[in-house]
C-alpha positions in Angstrom: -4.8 -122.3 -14.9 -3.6 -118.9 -13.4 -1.8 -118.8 -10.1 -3.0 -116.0 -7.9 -1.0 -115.3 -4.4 -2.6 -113.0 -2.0 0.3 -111.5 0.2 -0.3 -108.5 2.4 2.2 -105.6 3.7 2.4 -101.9 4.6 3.0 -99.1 2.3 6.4 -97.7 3.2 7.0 -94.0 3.0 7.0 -92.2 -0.3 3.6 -94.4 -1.1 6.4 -97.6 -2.0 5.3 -101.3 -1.7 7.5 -104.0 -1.9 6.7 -107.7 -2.6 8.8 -110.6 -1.4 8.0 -114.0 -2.0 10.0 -117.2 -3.0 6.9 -118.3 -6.0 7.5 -115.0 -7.4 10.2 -115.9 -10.3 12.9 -113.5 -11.4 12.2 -112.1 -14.7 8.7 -112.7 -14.8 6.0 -110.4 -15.3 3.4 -110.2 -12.7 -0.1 -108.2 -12.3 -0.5 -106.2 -8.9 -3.7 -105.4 -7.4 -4.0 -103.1 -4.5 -7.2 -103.2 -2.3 -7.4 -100.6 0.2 -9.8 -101.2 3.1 -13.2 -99.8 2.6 -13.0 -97.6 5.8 -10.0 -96.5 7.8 -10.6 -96.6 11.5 -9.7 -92.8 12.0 -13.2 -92.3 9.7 -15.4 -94.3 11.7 -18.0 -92.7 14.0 -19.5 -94.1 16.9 -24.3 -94.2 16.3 -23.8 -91.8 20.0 -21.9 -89.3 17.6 -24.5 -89.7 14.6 -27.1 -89.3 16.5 -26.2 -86.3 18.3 -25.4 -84.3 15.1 -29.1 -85.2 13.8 -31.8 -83.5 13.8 -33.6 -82.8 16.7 -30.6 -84.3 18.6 -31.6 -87.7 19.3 -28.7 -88.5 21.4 -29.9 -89.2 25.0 -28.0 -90.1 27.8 -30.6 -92.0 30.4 -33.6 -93.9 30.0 -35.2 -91.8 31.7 -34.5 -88.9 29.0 -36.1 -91.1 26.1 -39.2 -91.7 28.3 -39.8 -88.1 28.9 -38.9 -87.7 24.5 -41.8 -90.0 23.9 -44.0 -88.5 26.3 -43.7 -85.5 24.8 -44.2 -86.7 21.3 -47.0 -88.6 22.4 -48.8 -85.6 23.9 -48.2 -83.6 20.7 -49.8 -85.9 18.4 -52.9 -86.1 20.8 -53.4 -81.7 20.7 
């Protein structure tokens, strides 16, 4: 059976990872898998930010604002 060990750490500068681990035995050869996470924070936008690059600008700030949007629509669809 194969003994798998999931450690995690930080890159260090220069792109360098070190692993450190007592069931890691000198001399042996080991297979290293590196999973990045899907997103990074920094990429993430918030669905106010989205929407307010769409389209139409979709983005609305009051209740009051979507009210008078569907109004609007509404009384387009009926001329």
């Amino acid at each position: 059976m194969q003994t798998a060990l999931r450690l995690t750490g930080t890159v260090q500068p220069g792109g360098r990872v070190e692993i450190i681990s007592p069931q890691l035995p000198a001399g042996r050869a080991v297979e290293v898998i590196i999973l990045l996470p899907r997103e990074a924070e920094a990429d993430r936008r918030s669905v106010t930010d989205v929407l307010a690059e769409a389209p139409g600008h979709l983005a609305f700030q009051t209740a009051e604002e979507v009210d008078a949007y569907i109004r609007e629509e509404r009384d387009a669809w009926e001329h």
